[in-house]
MARMIKE-507327 format. One record per residue (C-alpha): residue in one letter; x, y, z. Coordinates in steps of 0.5 Angstrom, whole numbers, plus 500, padded with zeros to 3 digits. Each point is the difference from the previous one (the first is absolute). Layout:
BEGIN
aXYZ
...
***
This chain:
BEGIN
x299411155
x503495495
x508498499
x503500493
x507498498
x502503495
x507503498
x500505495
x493503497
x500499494
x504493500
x496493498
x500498507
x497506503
x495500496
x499492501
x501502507
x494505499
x496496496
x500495504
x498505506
x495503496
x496494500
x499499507
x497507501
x492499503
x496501495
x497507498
x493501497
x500503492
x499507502
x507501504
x507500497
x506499503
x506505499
x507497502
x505507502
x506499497
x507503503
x497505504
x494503496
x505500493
x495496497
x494494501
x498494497
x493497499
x500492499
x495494497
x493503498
x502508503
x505500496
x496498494
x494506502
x505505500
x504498493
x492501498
x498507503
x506504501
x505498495
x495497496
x505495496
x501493502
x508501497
x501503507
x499493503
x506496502
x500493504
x504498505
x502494502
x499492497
x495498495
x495498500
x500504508
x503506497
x496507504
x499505495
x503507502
x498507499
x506506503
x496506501
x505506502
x499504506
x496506496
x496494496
x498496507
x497507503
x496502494
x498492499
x498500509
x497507499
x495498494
x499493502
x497502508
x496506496
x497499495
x501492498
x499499507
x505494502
x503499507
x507501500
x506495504
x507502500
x506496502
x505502502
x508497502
x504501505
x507502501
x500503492
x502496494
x503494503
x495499504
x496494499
x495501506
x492503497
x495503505
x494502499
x501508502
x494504496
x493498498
x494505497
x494500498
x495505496
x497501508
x508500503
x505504497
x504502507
x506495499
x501502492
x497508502
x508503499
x502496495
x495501496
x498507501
x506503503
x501506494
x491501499
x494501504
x495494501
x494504497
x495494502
x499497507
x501492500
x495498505
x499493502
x494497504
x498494504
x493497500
x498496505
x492496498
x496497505
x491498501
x497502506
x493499499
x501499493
x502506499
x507502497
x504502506
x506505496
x506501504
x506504496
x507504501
x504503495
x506504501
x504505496
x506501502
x502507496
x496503507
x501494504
x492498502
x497494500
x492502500
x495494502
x492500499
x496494501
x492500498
x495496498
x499498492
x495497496
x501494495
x503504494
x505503505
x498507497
x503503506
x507497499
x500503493
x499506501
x505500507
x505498494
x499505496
x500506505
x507497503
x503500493
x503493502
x505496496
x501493503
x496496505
x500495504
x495494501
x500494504
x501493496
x499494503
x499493495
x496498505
x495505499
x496502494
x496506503
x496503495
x500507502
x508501499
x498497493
x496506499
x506505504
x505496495
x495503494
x499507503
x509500500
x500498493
x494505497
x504505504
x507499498
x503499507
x506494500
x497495505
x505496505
x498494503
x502499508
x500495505
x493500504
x505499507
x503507498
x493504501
x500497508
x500505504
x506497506
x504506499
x497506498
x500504506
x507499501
x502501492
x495508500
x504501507
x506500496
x498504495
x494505502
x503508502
x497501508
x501496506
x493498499
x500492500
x496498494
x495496504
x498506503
x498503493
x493500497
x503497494
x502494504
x494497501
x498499493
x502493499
x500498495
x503506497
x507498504
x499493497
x502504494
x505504503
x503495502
x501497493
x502507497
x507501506
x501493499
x500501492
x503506500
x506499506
x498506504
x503498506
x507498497
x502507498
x501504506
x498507496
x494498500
x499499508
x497506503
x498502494
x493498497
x494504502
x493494500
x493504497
x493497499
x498501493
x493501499
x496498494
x495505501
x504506499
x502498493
x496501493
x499493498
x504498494
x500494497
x504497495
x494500494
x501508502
x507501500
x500497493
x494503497
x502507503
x507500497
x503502508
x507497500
x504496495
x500493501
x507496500
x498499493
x500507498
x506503503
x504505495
x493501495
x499507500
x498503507
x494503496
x496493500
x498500508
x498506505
x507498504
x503503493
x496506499
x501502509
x506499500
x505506499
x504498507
x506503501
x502495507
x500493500
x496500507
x494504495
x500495495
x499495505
x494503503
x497503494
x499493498
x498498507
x495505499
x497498494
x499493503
x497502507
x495506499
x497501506
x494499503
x495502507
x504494504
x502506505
x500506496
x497505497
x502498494
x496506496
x504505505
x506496499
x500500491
x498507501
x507502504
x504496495
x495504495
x502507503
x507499499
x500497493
x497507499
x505504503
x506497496
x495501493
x498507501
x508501502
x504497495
x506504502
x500497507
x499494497
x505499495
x505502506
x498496504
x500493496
x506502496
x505504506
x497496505
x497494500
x505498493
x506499505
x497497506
x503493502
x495493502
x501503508
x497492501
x506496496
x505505503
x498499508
x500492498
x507501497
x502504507
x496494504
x504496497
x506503500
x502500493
x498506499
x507505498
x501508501
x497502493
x493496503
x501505506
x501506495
x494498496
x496502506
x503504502
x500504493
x492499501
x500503506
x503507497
x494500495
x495498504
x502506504
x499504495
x493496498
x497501506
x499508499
x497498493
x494496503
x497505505
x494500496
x499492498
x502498507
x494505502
x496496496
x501493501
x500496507
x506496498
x505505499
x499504507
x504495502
x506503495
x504505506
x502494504
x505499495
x504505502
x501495506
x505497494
x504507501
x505495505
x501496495
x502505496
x504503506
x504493500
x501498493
x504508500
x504498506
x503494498
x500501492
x505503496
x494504496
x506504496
x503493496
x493498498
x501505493
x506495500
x495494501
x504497506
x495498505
x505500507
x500503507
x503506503
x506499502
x499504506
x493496502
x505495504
x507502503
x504493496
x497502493
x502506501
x507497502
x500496495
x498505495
x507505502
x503493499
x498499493
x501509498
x507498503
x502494496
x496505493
x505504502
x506496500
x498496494
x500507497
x507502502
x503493498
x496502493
x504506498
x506498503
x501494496
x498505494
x505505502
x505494500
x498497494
x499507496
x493498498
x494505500
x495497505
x493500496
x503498494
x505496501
x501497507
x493498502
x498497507
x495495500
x496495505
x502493497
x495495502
x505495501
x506505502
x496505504
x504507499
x505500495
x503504494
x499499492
x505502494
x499499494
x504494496
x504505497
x501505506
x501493504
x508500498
x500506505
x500494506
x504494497
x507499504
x498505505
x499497507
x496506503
x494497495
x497493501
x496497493
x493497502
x498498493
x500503493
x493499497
x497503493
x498506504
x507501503
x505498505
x499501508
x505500505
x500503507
x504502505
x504499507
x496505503
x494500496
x499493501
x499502508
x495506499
x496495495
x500494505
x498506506
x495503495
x496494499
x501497507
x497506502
x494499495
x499493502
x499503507
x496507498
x496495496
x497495506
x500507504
x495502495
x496494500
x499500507
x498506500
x495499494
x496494503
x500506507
x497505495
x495495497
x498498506
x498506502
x496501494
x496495500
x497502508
x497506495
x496494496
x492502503
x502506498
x503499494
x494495498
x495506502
x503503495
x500496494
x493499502
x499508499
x504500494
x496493497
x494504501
x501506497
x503497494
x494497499
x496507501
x504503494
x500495495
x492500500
x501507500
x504500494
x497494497
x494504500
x503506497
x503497495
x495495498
x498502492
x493504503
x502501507
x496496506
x495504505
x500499507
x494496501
x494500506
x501495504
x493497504
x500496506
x498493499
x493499498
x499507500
x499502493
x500498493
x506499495
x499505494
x506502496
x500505495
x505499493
x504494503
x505497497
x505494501
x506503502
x504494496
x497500494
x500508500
x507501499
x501494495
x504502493
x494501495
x495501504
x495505500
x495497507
x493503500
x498501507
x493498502
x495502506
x499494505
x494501505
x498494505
x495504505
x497495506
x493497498
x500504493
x507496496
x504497505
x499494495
x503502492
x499495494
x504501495
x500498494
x503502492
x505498495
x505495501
x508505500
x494506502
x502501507
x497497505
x506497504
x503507501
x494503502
x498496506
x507499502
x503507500
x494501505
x504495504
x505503500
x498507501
x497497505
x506498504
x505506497
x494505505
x501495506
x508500500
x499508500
x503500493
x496506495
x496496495
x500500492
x493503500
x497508499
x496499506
x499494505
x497497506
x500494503
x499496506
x504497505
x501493497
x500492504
x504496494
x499501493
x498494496
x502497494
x499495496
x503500492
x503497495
x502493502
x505495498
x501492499
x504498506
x499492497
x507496503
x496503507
x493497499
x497507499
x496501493
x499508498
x493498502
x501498507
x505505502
x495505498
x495497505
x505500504
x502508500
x492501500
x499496506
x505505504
x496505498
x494497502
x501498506
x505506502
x496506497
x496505505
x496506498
x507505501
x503496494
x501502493
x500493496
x503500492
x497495496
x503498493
x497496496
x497494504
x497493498
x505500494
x504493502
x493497499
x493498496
x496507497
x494497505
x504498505
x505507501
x493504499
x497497505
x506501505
x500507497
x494502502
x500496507
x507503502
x497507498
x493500504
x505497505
x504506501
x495506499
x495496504
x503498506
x507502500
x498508498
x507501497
x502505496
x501496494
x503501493
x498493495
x503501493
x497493495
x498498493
x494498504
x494504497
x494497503
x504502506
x497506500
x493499501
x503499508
x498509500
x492498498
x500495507
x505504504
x500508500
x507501502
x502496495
x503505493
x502498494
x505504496
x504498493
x506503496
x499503494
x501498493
x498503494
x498495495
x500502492
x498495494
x507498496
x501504495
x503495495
x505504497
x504502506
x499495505
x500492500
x495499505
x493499500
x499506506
x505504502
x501502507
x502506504
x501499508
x499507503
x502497507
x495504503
x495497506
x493502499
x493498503
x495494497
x503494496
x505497495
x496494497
x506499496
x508498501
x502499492
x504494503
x501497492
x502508498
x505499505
x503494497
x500503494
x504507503
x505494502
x500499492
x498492502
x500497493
x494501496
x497493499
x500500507
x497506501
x495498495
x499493504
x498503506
x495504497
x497495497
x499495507
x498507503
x495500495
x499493501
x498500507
x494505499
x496494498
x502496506
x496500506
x494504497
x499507503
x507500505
x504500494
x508503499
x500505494
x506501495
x503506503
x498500506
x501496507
x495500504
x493496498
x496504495
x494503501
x495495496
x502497493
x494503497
x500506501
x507505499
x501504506
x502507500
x505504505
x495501505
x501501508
x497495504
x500505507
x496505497
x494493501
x497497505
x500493501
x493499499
x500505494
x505495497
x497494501
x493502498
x503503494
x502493499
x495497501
x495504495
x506500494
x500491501
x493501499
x499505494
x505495497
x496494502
x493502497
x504501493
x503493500
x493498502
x497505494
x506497496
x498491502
x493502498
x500502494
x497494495
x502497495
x498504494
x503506504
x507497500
x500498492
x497507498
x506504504
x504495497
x498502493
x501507502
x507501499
x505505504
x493502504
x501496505
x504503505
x495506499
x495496502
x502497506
x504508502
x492503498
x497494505
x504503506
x499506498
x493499501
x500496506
x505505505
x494506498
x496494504
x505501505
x503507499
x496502507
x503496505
x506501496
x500507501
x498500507
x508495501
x505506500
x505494499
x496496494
x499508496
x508501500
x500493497
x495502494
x503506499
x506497498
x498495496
***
């Protein structure tokens, strides 16, 4: 609480006085901005360096700035009116990801006392919730975690809590990571966290909260610091009594006993004053997160499987992630879980997770095959539900009003009639068997019809039935009588000054004056001089006067209103206070609604989808292979322009659970081995799947190692966080995993990147026996499938023609069919790339001269012009041949013959005497005949073991 002598708001000493004040305040760190409430909410103000951040993002103009106060110490300000300041908090807590403090006075305008009444955070929005969200939905949920390191056997001891207060749980989990803290990833993928809280401590530098601090950047998760003391467990059996439903003490809970998890938790209630609300006690439930019965996700695979929008991303066009192609929810709670959904498929933790997709799969079918019932359900019920959760939050915390009441009160009509309507999908899906205990919510119905007067609803007037209580209805008779005379007063006045009511005489309820009469200036003459009429004021709009008895009637009429008023809002909080005892059911019901809002908007993504999706089959894990018929990347199918031609995909256990691909820059590799990853999730969330036909088994994570980028000011090299990400992999992949590499090796030397290429994929299909799909400009990498049978080469299509100078400016024009096909693409056209994107042709022509260059460096592992793999041998131009179709031997042996062949003409050549070499000097232009008659000769002495090599015979057939 601070003290701020100021006489007047605007005056130069208030604002001295403020300045003066302001400069006192703790100190903040660079992501929080302090707002300042100014005469009750009307508007707030920001100051110093907040006050700059804002002239530049909101109103983006420095001319909004004003200072106040004295040079050279005036503090510059910023006004913000009440729509701006909400719009600013909203935007800054989402998607810019800023903590929030709001100052308030006390006692109004005059006040000169501010306290801190209101902070936020991305993870904490429960002080700012009503503000900020009074008129809309919370359409994602804001969770916040806690995480608490410790070594134990030099092991990496992870205790966490998290909370979400839209439904009041705090979840705990504690495991043993490995040096990467792989596992933390994936935790905070899954919970879709926004905030977290780590211990710091100056003291000490602990490298594994350097590598958490690393993993919240590369997950876009605001970090915040707290005091190793807040993380002790004194109080934390005292402070779970408080808030956990039951009478069961938390010591006697399982979750009680994961020590180093209640550290954590500790830290979350402290940070989150859960305690100091009172509607928080009795009402949060403790649960156990188990790791295992989620897919894992890692940062890397939300990123390369276009899953959720980032905070970056909000506003872009839906179709850019899968989260935009799902989402057709009706209800913010759908919303909600759909993209909790997305971020935690799940796995064989306790469940049947094949039985489970399968369930969800069969209702997605219902609602596909029945699009009647579909479109009603989503556009008549589903469309006018409420957020249950929100609601019974506002009723537990008694600011809820009459129309929250009739809100649910009015889904409770409609799931009444909904209920019937879903006899076959509650058959068919063991969530919903639960749907008849809903019918309990008839005794809420029963209490919202006793005690509200459903007859002034049309009229938008939320009150209680008079005869709910014997004095309201008192007071109503009351209030009926005073009407009654204010209406007789009303024509007898009228009758008196032979004034047409409607026309003339017009009674009013004056805010200043109450009930009271009003003439026109003209007609006002009818009332001078005449002492039975009492003039209040005259105003453009006319002249007001009263009389004798109306002035009695109107002060009996509004003290009966006052009266009836606080009647109605002891009664209001009684009604309130009864809903919120219907709050476990409410909840169910939510979860009902969420859950079938979900169910439909797959159903009616997948129908609507340019070629619909296919109900997959679904495998349990390690039982079967993935095999796709047709897929498609469902982003990128729905794209303006865009003609996606689909490919087949066929990864089968020690036949092809390897694929090497390779092909064209621009040609399709990316989208081919991402879109399996995505199908791959889809089919696990029991979603239909943009395929003709699919199988898939059940998978553990999916992988992904793509594109990095340069996170310098961080000390991490595109190279680095590609071994990093690769690293991940390696160490956290089992054989029930789909691994998507794209393009590794990149960040470094050609040498160097090839023999990790290599080394990381003999890996992975020899000792991980995952399902892997390797998209590189690698060629050499190909060879693997000769070392290891389950290893398979694919490359996309390119149709190469010679130019035809008249019509095209290029040497070689390419047509990029996108088409996967078996066998290997020994070309990637980078420098035809560039001049698709119209480089300027000096460099263009430059690149192919060093191109060309670099054939003659390095003798027979050389670059060649157009291509970006080492060319084949620099003596001899190589064909379009497919190594796969030879053996390894064969290749080396052929070599070795071809080297031979040469060496005997070189050394035929080097023989030739002195004599022989002025006469073919003197022979002119016979020259190259000659040599070319030389080599003739000798391959017909080699023509046997020639043709016994199949691999050396295709070489001198094409020659």
């Amino acid at each position: 609480m601070y003290q701020v002598k100021e006489k007047a708001e605007n005056g130069d000493a208030s604002e001295l006085g403020f300045v003066s004040f302001y400069k006192k305040l703790p100190s903040k760190g660079e992501d929080t901005i302090r707002l300042f409430e100014r005469q009750s909410g009307d508007y707030y103000t920001v100051h110093g360096p907040d006050a700059i951040y804002v002239a530049t993002h909101v109103f983006r103009t420095h001319s909004v700035i004003k200072y106040w106060g004295r040079q050279p110490d005036s503090l510059p300000t910023v006004n913000l009116t009440q729509a701006a300041a909400k719009s600013f908090l909203r935007e800054g807590l989402t998607a810019k990801q800023l903590k929030i403090e709001i100052w308030t006075t006390e006692g109004g305008k005059k006040s000169g006392k501010f306290d801190l009444s209101k902070k936020a955070s991305p993870g904490n929005l429960q002080d700012v919730e009503e503000l900020l969200f009074a008129n809309s939905d919370i359409l994602s949920a804001p969770v916040i975690m806690s995480i608490k390191l410790s070594k134990k056997d030099n092991l990496n001891n992870v205790g966490v809590a998290f909370a979400d207060a839209t439904v009041r749980q705090i979840g705990v989990s504690e495991y043993v990571d490995n040096d990467l803290l792989s596992n933390t990833e994936s935790l905070l993928i899954q919970l879709g966290v926004k905030e977290c809280l780590v211990q710091s401590d100056p003291k000490e530098k602990d490298i594994e909260l350097g590598k958490l601090r690393v993993i919240l950047d590369r997950c876009s998760i605001v970090m915040t610091e707290r005091k190793s003391s807040e993380f002790a467990t004194h109080n934390i059996e005292q402070d779970l009594n408080r808030l956990l439903k039951g009478e069961t003490s938390a010591a006697t809970r399982p979750e009680f006993d994961l020590k180093v998890a209640m550290g954590a938790t500790a830290a979350l209630i402290s940070y989150l004053s859960l305690t100091h609300d009172d509607s928080n006690h009795a009402q949060y439930a403790l649960v156990r997160h188990d790791l295992s019965q989620y897919m894992r996700l890692d940062a890397s695979a939300l990123r390369a499987l276009n899953l959720i929008p980032s905070t970056h991303e909000v506003g872009q066009s839906k179709n850019m992630t899968l989260f935009g192609i799902l989402n057709r929810c009706k209800t913010a709670q759908g919303v909600r879980l759909l993209g909790q959904w997305l971020k935690q498929p799940f796995d064989n933790g306790h469940m049947n997770v094949m039985a489970f997709a399968v369930k969800r799969q069969d209702l997605v079918e219902v609602l596909v095959q029945d699009n009647n019932s579909r479109h009603i359900l989503r556009d008549d019920f589903l469309k006018p539900m409420p957020d249950m959760r929100r609601l019974t939050k506002r009723f537990q915390r008694s600011i809820a009003s009459l129309e929250d009441v009739v809100r649910v009160y009015q889904a409770i009509l409609k799931v009444r009639v909904l209920f019937p309507m879903l006899g076959p999908i509650s058959a068919r899906h063991f969530q919903l068997n639960g749907l008849e205990h809903v019918e309990t919510l008839g005794r809420y119905a029963d209490m919202v019809e006793q005690t509200i007067d459903l007859e002034e609803l049309d009229r938008h007037n939320y009150v209680i039935k008079p005869e709910y209580n014997a004095r309201l209805q008192e007071l109503t008779e009351h209030l009926s009588n005073a009407r009654d005379a204010l209406d007789k007063e009303h024509r007898r006045v009228g009758k008196d000054l032979d004034l047409d009511l409607d026309k003339k005489l017009h009674l009013e309820n004056n805010p200043t004056w109450g009930y009271c009469f009003r003439l026109s200036k003209g007609d006002a003459k009818a009332i001078h001089n005449n002492r039975n009429y009492i003039e209040l004021t005259t105003q453009k709009s006319g002249t007001f006067f009263t009389t004798k008895t109306m002035k009695e009637v109107a002060s009996s009429f509004r003290d009966y209103s006052e009266e009836y008023q606080k009647e109605q809002s002891s009664l209001v909080k009684e009604v309130v206070s009864i809903a919120a005892t219907y709050t476990p059911v409410l909840e169910a019901l939510d979860d009902l609604l969420a859950d079938l809002d979900c169910i439909a908007s797959m159903a009616e993504a997948s129908v609507s989808a340019p070629t619909p999706y296919v109900k997959p089959t679904v495998l349990d894990k390690g039982g079967g292979d993935l095999i796709l018929k047709e897929a498609r990347h469902p982003c990128l199918e729905v794209q303006d322009e865009i003609s996606f031609i689909p490919n087949d995909v066929s990864l089968v256990k020690g036949k092809s659970d390897f694929l090497i691909i390779t092909g064209p820059n621009m040609g399709g590799k990316s989208t081919y081995i991402r879109q399996v990853g995505v199908v791959a999730l889809m089919a696990q969330i029991g979603c239909f799947v943009p395929c003709e036909e699919a199988q898939l088994p059940v998978f553990d994570s999916i992988l992904c190692r793509v594109g990095a980028g340069d996170s310098q000011l961080k000390g991490v090299s595109t190279f680095m966080a590609e071994m990093l990400e690769t690293a991940t992999i390696l160490k956290s992949a089992t054989q029930d995993s789909l691994i998507i590499i794209d393009e590794l090796g990149r960040g470094t030397s050609t040498y160097d990147g090839f023999g990790l290429a290599w080394a990381i994929s003999e890996h992975i299909t020899t000792e991980i026996h995952a399902f892997c799909l390797f998209a590189t400009h690698f060629h050499e990498l190909t060879a693997l499938a000769q070392e290891a049978p389950q290893v398979q080469n694919l490359h996309v299509v390119a149709h190469v023609t010679a130019r035809d100078s008249a019509k095209s400016k290029h040497d070689r024009d390419i047509t990029l069919l996108y088409k996967v096909e078996p066998g290997v693409c020994d070309q990637s056209f980078g420098i035809h790339v560039a001049e698709l994107a119209n480089f300027p042709e000096n460099v263009v022509k430059l690149a192919k001269r060093k191109a060309e260059e670099l054939e003659d460096f390095g003798g027979t592992y050389n670059y060649d012009a157009d291509h970006e793999r080492p060319a084949q041998c620099d003596l001899v131009e190589t064909t379009h041949f497919e190594p796969s179709k030879y053996s390894r031997q064969e290749m080396e042996e052929g070599a070795k013959l071809v080297e031979e062949v040469f060496r005997t003409w070189t050394a035929q050549k080097s023989g030739q005497t002195g004599e022989d070499v002025v006469m073919s000097e003197a022979i002119e232009g016979d020259e190259n005949a000659a040599q070319l008659q030389q080599l003739r000769a000798i391959f017909d002495q080699y023509r046997p073991r020639i043709e016994a090599n199949p691999w050396c015979r295709e070489i001198i057939e094409s020659l």
